[in-house]
C-alpha positions, 0 to 999 in steps of 0.5 A: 625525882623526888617523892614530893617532886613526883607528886607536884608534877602528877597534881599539875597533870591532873589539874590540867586534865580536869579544867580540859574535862570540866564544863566551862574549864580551859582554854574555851573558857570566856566565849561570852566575855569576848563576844561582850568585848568585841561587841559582835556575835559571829554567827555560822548560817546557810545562804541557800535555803529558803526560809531558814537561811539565804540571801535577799541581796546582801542581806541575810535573811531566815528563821536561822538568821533570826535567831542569830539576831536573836543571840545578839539582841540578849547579849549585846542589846542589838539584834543588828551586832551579828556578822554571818559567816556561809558555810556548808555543810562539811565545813561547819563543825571545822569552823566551830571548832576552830573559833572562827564563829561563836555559834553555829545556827544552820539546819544542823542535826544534833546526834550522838556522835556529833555531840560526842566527837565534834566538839559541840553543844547542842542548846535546846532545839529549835525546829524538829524535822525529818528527812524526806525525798523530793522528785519530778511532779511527773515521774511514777515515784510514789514510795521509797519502795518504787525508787529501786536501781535510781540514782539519789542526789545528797549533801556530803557530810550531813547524816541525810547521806547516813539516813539515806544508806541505811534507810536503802539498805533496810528496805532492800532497795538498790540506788546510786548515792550522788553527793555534793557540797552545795545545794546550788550544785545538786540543784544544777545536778537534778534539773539535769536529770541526773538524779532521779530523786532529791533527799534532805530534810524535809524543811528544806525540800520544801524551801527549794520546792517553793523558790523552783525556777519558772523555766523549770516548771515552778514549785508545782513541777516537784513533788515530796514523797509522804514518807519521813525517814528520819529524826532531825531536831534542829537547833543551835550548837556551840563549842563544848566547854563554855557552860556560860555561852552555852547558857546564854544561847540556850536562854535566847532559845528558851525566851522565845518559847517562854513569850509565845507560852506568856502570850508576849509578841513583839507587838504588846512585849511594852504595854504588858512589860508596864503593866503587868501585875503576873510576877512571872511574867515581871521577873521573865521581862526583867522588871523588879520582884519582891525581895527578901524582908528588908531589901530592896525590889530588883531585877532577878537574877538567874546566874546565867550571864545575861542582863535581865531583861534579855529576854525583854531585848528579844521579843522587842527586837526579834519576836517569840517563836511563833512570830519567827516562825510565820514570818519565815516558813509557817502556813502563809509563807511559799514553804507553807508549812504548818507548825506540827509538832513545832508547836506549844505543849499546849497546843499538841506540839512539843516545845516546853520551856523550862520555868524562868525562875 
């Protein structure tokens, strides 16, 4: 081969590699354009947790569920255009990986290795959470420390296994690791006593706490241990390699935060759309802006793909954060569950949207 030829051959090799190694190059490239082509969000959720992801009948319903509603409201202009697809825990990163859904929005830890070797993306978070252990109302489990020789009931293939091994294994505790695939059979396993305790993020002990049968002694026949083991920030996750998707999604994320800051609720989003004078507020909601001397006022525009008044589209048709979370875990709900560190910066919490301009 010659010289020259040489050279070609390595200069294709290396344009390959970089649009494989580049966000938004190769073959993930057009997430967004094919979700706008195929008018549909396909979005990866539970079906079996309360308050984030289950059914009521055969509708989907949850805060997970809604923010997948939330993605179709900013991209297609309709909440309504999602199709949800169940999968469990082991199956999800499969899933994302192959393109069978175009985002993954179901209680999924974003960590290191999840981030480095799965494939994923993980947008701006949307629920922080811990993981914690739910026992029997009546047995004498008060800390970690009193559940030595027990048997723990956990889902395969989460890091609350990880959590759960390392966190035994710190504190010098013998236990008995007994792992499912669903949460329906480790419910089963548990009211059958096989298990003397029940770990998982605290969210979601508290969603399977508040739908207890009746014949088992309703919510008031568990109990969750006041110990929290673990970081579990929650939140949206795409495939790597899509810089516009990625976008798009962590916008709608952003939007929701960004309305509950602006005091915009679904409820006033089109009296203060109409007369506002904040050109903060104008520019978020998509109406036109002051332009350069000479041109003409127009929608601005952020580069990130979406129509600009996506944000208008969410909080009309979905709701801020705070809307999203009341209706479906906050302190009025059966999960009960006070905001936390869930809250605006504002207000002690940690959620701090970026500027939209």
């Amino acid at each position: 081969m010659s010289g020259r030829r040489l050279a070609f051959g390595f200069a294709v090799v290396a344009l390959a590699l970089l649009a494989t190694a580049c966000p938004g190059g190769g073959e993930e490239d057009g997430v967004l354009a094919q979700v706008t082509d195929r008018d549909i969000v396909r979005c990866g959720v539970n079906d079996a947790v309360p308050g984030f992801g289950f059914l009521e009948g055969d509708t989907y319903a949850g805060f997970d569920i809604e923010y997948c509603r939330a993605v179709a409201a900013a991209v297609l202009g309709d909440a309504d255009k999602v199709e949800f697809t169940a999968l469990t825990a082991e199956q999800r990163f499969t899933a994302l990986q192959a393109a069978e859904v175009d985002v993954l929005i179901r209680n999924t830890t974003w960590t290191a290795d999840r981030d480095g070797n799965e494939g994923a993306a993980f947008v701006t978070t949307t629920f922080y959470d811990g993981q914690g252990m739910m026992v029997q109302g009546d047995s004498a489990y008060q800390t970690l420390e009193d559940m030595g020789g027990t048997t723990i009931c956990v889902l395969s293939g989460t890091t609350t296994e990880l959590n759960l091994a390392a966190q035994f294994e710190a504190r010098d505790i013998d236990f008995e690791p007994l792992s499912f695939r669903d949460n329906e059979t480790l419910q089963q396993n548990f009211i059958e006593g096989r298990c003397d305790g029940w770990t998982s993020d605290k969210s979601q002990l508290a969603a399977q706490r508040s739908n207890w049968p009746e014949d088992q002694g309703g919510p008031e026949a568990l109990r969750i241990l006041d110990v929290t083991m673990s970081k579990e920030p929650l939140g949206p996750v795409v495939r790597d390699g899509n810089s516009d998707w990625f976008d798009a999604v962590n916008w709608t994320v952003i939007a929701t935060i960004q309305a509950w800051e602006f005091g915009i609720t679904s409820e006033n989003v089109d009296e203060i759309r109409g007369n506002t004078d904040d050109p903060e507020i104008t520019r978020f909601l998509g109406g036109d802006v002051e332009a350069e001397e000479g041109e003409d006022a127009a929608p601005f525009d952020a580069g990130l793909g979406l129509p600009a008044d996506f944000a208008y589209q969410v909080i009309s048709q979905v709701g801020n954060y705070q809307e999203i979370y009341n209706r479906n875990v906050g302190p009025d709900t059966p999960l009960g569950l006070e905001p936390g560190v869930n809250d605006l910066w504002t207000n002690g919490g940690v959620l701090y949207p970026p500027p939209y301009r």
